[in-house]
N, C-alpha and C positions, 0 to 999 in steps of 0.2 A: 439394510444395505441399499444405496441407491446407486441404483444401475440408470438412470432417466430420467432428467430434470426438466421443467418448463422453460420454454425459450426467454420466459417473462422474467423468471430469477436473475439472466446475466444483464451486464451493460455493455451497451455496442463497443467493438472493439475499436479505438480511434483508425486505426488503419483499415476499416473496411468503408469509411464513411470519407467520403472526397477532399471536405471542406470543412475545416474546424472552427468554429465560432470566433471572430477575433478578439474578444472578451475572454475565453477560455484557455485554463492553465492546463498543461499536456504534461504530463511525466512520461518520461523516455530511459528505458533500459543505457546507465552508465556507461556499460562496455561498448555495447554496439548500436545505440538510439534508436533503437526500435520504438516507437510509442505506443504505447503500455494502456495508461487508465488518465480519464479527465478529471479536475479537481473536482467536478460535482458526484463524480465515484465513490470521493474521500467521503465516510461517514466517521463523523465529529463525535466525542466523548467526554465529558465531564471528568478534569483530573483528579484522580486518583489521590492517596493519602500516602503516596512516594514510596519513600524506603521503608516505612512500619510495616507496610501490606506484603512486603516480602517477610516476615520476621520468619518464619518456617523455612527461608532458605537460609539465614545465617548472613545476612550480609554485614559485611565489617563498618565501621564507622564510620571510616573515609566515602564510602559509597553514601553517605549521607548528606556530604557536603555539595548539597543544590545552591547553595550561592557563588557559584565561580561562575555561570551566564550559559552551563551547560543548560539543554535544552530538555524538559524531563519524559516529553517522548521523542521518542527513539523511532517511530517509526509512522506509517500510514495504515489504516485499517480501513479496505474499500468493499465496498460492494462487490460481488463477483462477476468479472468483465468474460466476453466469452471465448479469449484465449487460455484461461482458466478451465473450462469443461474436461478438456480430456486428464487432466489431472486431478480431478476433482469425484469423477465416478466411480464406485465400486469400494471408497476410502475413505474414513473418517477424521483423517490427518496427513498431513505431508509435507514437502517442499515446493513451494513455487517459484519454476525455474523459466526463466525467459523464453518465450517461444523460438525464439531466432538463435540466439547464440547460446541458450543452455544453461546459462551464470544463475547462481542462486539469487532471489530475490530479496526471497521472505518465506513464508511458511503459510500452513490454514490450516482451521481446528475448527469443524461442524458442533463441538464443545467447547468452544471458547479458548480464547489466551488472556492472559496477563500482561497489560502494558508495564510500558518501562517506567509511566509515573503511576503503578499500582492499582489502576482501572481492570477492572476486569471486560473481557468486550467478548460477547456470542451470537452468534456464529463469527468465528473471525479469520480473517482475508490481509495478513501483516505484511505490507511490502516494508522492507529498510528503508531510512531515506538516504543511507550511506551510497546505495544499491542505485539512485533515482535521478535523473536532473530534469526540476522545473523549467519549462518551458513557455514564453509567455511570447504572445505576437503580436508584434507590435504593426500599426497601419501606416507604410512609407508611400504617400502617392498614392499611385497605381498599384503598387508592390505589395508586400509581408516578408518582414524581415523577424528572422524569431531571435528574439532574447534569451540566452541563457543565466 
């Protein structure tokens, strides 16, 4: 059971750090823009072997059909940022719900999950990207104007 994590485990939370690199891509809670985790959060995975690596769930055939330009993950799997902590101690799974406004994000699993293209990823940190919007800043001038 872990009740105490080193401060070393998370990544800075973009909102306690002033100034965000103008290089660097920001994910921002949908509902209410909260900023959430930097792309360098994102830890990267080797895709999976899709729909066969579900076979123990039954998926139907149609869920096989990866050639329509569908995207075959589903989601972002980060490093654990430190708005994450207090959900994270005392439990080996849960929901990760937005600090500010509550909305579900994603989930975590200290045992791992199952990407949506068949990867298996552990310890795993899933935000949706349904859930996310990238954020990229662009340099106007004097200014920063962000992209969405």
């Amino acid at each position: 059971e872990l009740q105490d994590l080193p401060r070393e485990v998370f990544a800075v939370d973009p909102t306690s750090i002033c100034q965000t690199p103008t290089t660097e891509v920001l994910y921002r809670c949908r509902k209410c823009r909260r900023a959430l985790f930097r792309g360098s959060s994102i830890l990267s995975h080797t895709e999976g072997s899709g729909p066969t690596a579900f076979a123990r769930k039954r998926i139907t055939d149609s869920a096989q059909l990866y050639g329509d330009g569908r995207e075959k993950c589903t989601s972002y799997f980060t490093e654990p940022v430190q708005w994450m902590e207090p959900a994270l101690l005392g439990v080996l799974e849960g929901q990760l719900l937005c600090p500010k406004c509550m909305s579900k994000l994603g989930s975590f699993s200290w045992r791992g999950e199952q990407c949506s293209c068949g990867r298996w990823v552990t310890p795993a940190f899933q935000i949706h990207k349904s859930r996310v919007d990238e954020v990229r800043t662009l340099p106007v001038g004097n200014f920063q104007a962000a992209k969405t």
